[in-house]
Backbone as CSV, one residue per row, in Angstrom:
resi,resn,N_x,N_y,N_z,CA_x,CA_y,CA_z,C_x,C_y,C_z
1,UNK,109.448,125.859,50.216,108.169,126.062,50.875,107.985,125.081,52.026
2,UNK,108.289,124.068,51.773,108.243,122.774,52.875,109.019,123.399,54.287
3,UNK,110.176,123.930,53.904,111.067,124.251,55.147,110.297,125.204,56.060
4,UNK,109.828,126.447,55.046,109.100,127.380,56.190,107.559,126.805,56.634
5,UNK,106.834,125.658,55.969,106.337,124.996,56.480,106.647,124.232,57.969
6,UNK,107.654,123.607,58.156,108.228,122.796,59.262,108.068,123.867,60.238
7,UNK,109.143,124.885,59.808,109.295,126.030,60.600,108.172,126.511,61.482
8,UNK,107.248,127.170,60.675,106.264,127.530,61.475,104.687,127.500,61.595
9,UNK,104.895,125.702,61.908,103.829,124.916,61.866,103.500,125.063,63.397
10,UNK,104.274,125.549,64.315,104.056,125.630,65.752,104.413,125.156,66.623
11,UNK,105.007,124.894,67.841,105.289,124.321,68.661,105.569,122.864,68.623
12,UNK,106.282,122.537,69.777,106.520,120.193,69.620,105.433,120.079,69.918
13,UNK,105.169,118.709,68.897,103.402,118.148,68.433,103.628,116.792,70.190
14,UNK,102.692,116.779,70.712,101.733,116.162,71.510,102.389,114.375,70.658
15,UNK,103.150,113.595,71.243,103.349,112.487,70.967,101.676,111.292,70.794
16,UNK,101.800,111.157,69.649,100.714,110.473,69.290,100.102,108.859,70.258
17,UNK,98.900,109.104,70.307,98.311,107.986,71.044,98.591,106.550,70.986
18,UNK,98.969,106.385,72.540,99.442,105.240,72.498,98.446,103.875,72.082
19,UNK,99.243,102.906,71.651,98.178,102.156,71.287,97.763,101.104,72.101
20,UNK,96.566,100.511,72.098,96.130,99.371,73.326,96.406,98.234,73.363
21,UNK,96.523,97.620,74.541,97.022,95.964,73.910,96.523,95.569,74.923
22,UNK,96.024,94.574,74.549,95.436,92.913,74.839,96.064,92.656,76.351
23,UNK,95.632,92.454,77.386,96.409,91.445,78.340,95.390,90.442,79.073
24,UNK,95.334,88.929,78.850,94.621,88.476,79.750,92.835,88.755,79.672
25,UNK,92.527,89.049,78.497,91.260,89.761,78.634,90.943,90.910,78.537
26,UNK,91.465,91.257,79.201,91.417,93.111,79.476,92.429,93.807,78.478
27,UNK,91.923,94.937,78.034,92.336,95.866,77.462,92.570,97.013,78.141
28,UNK,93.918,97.283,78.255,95.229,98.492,78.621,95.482,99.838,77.661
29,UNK,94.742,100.441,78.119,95.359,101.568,76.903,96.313,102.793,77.980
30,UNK,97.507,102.827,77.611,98.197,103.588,78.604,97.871,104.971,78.525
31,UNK,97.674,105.700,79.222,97.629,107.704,79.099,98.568,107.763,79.893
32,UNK,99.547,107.843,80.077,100.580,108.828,81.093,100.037,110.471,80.345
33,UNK,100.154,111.359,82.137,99.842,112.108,81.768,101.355,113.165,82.079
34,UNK,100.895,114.641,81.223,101.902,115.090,81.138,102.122,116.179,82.650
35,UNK,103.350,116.290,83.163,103.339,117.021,84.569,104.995,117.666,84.618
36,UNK,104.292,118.911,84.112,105.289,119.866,83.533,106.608,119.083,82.537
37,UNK,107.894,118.765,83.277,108.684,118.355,81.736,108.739,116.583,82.160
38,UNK,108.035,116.297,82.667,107.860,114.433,83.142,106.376,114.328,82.610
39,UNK,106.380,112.682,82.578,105.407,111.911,82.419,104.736,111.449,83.889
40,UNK,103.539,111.172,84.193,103.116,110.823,85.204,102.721,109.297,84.874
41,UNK,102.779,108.216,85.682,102.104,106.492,84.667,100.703,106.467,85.318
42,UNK,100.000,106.407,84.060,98.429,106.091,83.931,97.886,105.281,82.902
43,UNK,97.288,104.729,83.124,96.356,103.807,81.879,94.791,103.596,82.412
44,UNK,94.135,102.944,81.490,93.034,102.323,81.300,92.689,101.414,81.380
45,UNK,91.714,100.448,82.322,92.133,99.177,82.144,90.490,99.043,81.904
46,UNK,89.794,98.356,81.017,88.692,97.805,80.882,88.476,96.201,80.189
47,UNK,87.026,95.944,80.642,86.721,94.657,80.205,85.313,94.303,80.784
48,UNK,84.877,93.891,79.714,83.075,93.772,80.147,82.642,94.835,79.965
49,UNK,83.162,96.274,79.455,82.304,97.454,80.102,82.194,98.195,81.337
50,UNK,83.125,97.222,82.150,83.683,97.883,83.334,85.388,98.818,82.865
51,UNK,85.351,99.862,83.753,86.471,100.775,83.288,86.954,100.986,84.900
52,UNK,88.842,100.961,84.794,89.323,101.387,85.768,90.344,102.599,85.298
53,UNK,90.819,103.845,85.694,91.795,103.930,86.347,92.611,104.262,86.730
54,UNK,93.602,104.127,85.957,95.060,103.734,86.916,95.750,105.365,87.002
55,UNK,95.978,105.477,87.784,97.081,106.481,87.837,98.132,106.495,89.323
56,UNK,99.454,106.879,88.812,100.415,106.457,90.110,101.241,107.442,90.207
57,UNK,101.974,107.995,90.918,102.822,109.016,91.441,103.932,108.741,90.790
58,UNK,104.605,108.220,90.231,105.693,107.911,89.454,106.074,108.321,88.039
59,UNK,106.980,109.419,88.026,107.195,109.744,87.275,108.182,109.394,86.088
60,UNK,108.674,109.719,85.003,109.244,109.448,83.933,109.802,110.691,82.988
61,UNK,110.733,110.778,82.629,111.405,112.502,81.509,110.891,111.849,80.484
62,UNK,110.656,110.178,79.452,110.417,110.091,77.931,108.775,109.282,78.102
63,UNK,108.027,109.637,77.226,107.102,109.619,76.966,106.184,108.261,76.519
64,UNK,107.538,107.579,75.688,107.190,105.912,75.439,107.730,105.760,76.263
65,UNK,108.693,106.091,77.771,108.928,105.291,78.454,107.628,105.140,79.366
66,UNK,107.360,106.265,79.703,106.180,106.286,80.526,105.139,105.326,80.206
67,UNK,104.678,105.813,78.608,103.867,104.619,78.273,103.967,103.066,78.569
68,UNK,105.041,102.861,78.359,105.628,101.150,78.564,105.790,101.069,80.207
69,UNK,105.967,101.767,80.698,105.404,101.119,82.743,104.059,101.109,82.851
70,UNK,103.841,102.414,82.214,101.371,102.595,82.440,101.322,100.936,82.030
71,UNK,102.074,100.443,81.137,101.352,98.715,80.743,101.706,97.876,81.535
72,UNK,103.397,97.918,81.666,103.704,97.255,83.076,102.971,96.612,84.353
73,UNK,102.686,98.446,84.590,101.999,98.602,85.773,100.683,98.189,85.749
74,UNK,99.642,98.244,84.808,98.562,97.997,84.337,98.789,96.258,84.231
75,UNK,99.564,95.806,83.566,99.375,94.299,83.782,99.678,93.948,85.327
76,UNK,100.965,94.611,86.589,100.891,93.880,87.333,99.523,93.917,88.230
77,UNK,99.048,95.106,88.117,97.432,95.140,88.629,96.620,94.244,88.695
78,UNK,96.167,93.109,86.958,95.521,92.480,86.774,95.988,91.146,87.316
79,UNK,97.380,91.043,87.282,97.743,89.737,88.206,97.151,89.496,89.493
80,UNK,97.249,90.907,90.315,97.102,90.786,91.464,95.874,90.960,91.646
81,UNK,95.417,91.747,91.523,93.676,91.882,91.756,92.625,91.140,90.896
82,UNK,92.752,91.016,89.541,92.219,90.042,88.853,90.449,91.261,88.654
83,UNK,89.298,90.964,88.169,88.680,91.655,88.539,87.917,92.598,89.836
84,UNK,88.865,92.067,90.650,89.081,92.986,92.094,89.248,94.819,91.512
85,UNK,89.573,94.512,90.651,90.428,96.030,89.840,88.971,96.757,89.742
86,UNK,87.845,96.773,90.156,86.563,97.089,89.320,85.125,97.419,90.685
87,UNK,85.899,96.756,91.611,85.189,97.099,93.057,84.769,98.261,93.322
């Protein structure tokens, strides 16, 4: 029963939400979004209640990879702009 369960439970499941992490204050939660068979790098960057964001033209084929630049990219942001990010 399990097997025809697997079987035809439906389509590949939506890779589960990435999780947020800490940088510097601010909290990063990555969304890469999906753009046809690539990842696009996006995240979230908030703090105080202020919300930014991010999204960049750069694409990715794996999904935690994508995720792991959205943070990348999301931390080098906060280096550089600092709450500039929120203007």
């Amino acid at each position: 029963m399990n097997l025809l369960k697997k079987l035809f439970s439906g389509g590949p499941k939506e890779p589960p939400a990435p999780a947020s992490v800490d940088y510097q204050g601010y909290k990063i939660t990555p969304a890469p979004e999906k753009t046809g068979a690539e990842y696009r790098i996006g995240a979230m960057i908030e703090k105080d209640g202020k919300t930014h964001h991010l999204i960049r033209a750069d694409t990715l084929r794996d999904a935690d990879a994508a995720s792991d630049a959205s943070i990348a990219k999301a931390q080098q942001m906060i280096d550089h702009l600092g709450d500039r990010l929120f203007n």
